[in-house]
N, C-alpha and C positions, 0 to 999 in steps of 0.2 A: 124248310130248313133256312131258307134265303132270308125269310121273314122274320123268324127270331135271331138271327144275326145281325140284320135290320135294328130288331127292335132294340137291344143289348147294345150295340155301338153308336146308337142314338138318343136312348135313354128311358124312349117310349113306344108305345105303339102307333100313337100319332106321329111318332117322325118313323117309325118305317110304312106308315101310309103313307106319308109326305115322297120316301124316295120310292118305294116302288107305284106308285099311280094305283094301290089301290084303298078301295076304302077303309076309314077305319075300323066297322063290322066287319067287314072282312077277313081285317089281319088277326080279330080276335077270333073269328070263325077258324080260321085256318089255322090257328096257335094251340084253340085247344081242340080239335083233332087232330095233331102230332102228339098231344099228350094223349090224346085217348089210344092210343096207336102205339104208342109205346109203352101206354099204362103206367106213368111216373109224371110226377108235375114237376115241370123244368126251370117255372118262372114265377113270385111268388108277385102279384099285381097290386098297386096299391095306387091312390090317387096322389100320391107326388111322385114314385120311381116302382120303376123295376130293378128287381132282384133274382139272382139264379140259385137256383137249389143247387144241392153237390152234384145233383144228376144233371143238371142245366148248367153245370160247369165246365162236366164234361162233355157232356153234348156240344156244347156252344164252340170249345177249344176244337175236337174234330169237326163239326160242321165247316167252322171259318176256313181251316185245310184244304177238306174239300170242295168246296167251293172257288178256294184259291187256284185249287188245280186246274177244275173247269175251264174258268175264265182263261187262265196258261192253255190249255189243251185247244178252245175255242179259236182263241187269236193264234195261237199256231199255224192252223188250219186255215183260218182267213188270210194270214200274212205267206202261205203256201200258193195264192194266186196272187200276189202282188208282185212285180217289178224290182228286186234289189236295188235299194238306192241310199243314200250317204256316204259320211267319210265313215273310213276301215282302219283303226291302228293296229297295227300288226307288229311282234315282234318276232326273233328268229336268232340262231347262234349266227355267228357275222361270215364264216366261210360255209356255209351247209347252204345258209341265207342266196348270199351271191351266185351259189353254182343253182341249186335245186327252185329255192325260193322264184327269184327274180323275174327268170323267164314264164314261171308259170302264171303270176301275179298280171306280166304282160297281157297274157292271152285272155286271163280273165277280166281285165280291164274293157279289153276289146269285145268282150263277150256282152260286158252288162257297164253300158255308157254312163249308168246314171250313179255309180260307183264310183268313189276315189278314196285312193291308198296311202298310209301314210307306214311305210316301212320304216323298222329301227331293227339293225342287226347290234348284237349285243353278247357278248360270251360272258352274263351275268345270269343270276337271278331275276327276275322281275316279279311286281305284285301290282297284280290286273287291275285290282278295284282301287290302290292307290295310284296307279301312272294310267290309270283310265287308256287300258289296251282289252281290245275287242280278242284278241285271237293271238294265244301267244305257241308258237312250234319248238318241243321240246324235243331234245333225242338225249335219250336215258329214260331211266324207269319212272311211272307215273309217281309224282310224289303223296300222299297221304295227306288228303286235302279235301277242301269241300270243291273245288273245281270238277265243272263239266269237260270231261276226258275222251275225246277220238282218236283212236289207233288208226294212222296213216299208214305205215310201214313198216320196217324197220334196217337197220344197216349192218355189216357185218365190220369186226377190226380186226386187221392183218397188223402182223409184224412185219418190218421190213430192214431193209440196211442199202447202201450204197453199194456197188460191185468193189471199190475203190476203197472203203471203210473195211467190207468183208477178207478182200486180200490183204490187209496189213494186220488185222487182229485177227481172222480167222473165220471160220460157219460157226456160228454156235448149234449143237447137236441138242441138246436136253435142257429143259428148265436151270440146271445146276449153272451151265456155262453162263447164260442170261445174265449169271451176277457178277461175273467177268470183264462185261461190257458195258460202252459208253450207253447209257440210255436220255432219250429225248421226249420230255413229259406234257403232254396236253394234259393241263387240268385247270377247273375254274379256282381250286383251293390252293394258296398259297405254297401249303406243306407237306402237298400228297408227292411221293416218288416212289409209287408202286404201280405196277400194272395189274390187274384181275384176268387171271388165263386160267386154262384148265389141266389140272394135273393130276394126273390118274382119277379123272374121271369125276372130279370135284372143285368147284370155284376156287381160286388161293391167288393170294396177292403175293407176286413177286416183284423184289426190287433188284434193284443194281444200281451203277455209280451212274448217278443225274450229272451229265452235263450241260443239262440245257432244261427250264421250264417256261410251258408258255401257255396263257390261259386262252390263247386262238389255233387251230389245229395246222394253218397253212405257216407260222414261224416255224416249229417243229419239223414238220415234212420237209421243209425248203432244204432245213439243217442238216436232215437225214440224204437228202439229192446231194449234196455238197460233201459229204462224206461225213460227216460231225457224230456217227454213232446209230442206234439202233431206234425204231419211232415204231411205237402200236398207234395207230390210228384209222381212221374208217377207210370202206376199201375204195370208195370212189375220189379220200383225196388223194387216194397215190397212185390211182390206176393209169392218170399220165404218163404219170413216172415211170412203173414200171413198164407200159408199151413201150417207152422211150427208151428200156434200158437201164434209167436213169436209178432205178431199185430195184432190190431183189424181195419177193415174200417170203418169209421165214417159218420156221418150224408148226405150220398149218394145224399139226395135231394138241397145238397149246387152245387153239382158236374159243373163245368162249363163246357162248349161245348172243346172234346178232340180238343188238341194240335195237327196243321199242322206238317209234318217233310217235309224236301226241300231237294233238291240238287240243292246245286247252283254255275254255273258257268259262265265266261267270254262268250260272241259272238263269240272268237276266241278259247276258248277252245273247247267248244260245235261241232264245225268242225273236230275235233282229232277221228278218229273213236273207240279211245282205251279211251276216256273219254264217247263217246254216247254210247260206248256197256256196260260198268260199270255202266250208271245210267241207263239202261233199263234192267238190271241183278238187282241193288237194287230194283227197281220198281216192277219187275215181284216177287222177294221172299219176299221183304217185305210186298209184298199186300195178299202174300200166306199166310202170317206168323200174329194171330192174337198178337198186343200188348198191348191191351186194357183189358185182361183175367187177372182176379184174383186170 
């Protein structure tokens, strides 16, 4: 199989003598027992060029594949006793980054010396193979893409409000009242002022009167501690707050099914053994680490 890949992206049999070290009897010996073996002639031989039959076309398109794989599968495997070492671009949403990211990034550094990090927290999109980032941490649903995708965790969102917000406009009891109220929007999109909760038993996007939007989650909450209205956001950025007081959680049985978190990387970064042992070090302390707790 090697051999007539060889030979087709060489041009001859002599140059796939040339790259694999063997002869060139050889590679005709060994050519055409793959033909006899498959009982189809793959390659039509002539004394200036090779040519593939429609059967040698298709052959040639799967062999090259598999072969691809191999070599991926091989170095894998060899780069699985090698030492993690170079630089890491990493990116990360900018408050999830600083609380969860940061410290763990530390530990790993100290773990594996020959490592270094280059963190960007960012409450954007990014695009891996154009900002040449190694490993980028998503929370929200995997996007529909050709990226190499690992499930870390995931988070839960609470509604919440100030004690001090709640005594002058009131509890809200039901979905209905929600539209009643000041709301305080974490979103990266300009025009979103809806939340996604669950209402009799079914995702639905409800809104209310935005008074505040912000495409980082710690503006919002701050907003919501200061009394400025109602904030759905994850539960560990407000879980200060409310130990402190400082919020109340709200109507629990809106709660929608906790948010996925990914690491997501390129097919060819995934091979870096300094990119596989960072998302299998996030993987293993994130799953230690609950971030659903209030």
């Amino acid at each position: 199989m090697a051999l007539l890949v060889a030979a087709v992206d060489h041009g001859s049999l002599s140059g796939a003598s040339r790259v694999s070290g063997i002869s060139l009897a050889s590679v005709s010996r060994h050519l055409s027992a793959l033909e006899e073996r498959l009982g189809t002639r793959l390659l039509v031989r002539s004394t200036r060029a090779l040519r593939l039959t429609e059967a040698g076309q298709r052959y040639y398109a799967e062999a090259k594949r598999l072969l691809a794989e191999i070599d991926e599968l091989e170095s894998s495997m060899q780069m699985e006793a090698a030492e993690p070492a170079g630089r890491l671009r990493v990116t990360a949403p900018t408050l999830y980054g600083r609380v969860h990211l940061q410290p763990l990034l530390a530990r790993f550094l100290v773990q594996h010396p020959k490592v270094a990090i280059d963190l960007h927290l960012l409450d954007r999109p990014v695009n891996l193979l154009e900002e040449g980032i190694d490993l980028a941490v998503l929370v929200g649903e995997q996007p529909n893409s050709s990226l190499v995708a690992r499930r870390l965790g995931s988070i839960r969102w609470v509604l919440s409000a100030a004690p001090d917000y709640l005594g002058k406009h009131g509890m809200p009891k039901d979905v209905h009242d929600l539209a009643q109220h000041d709301g305080l929007v974490y979103s990266h999109l300009a025009t979103e002022e809806a939340w996604t909760l669950m209402v009799n038993g079914k995702a639905t996007s409800v809104r209310m009167r935005t008074r505040m939007r912000s495409n980082t989650v710690d503006g919002v909450v701050t907003a919501a501690a200061a009394g400025a209205g109602i904030v759905h956001a994850p539960a560990w950025a407000i879980a200060d707050h409310v130990a402190a007081g400082r919020l109340v959680p709200l109507l629990a049985e809106l709660e929608a099914p906790p948010r996925p978190v990914f690491a997501l990387m390129t097919h060819q970064r995934l091979m870096a053994s300094k990119v596989r042992s960072l998302v299998e070090f996030l993987a293993k302390h994130l799953r230690e680490k609950s971030l659903n707790e209030l």
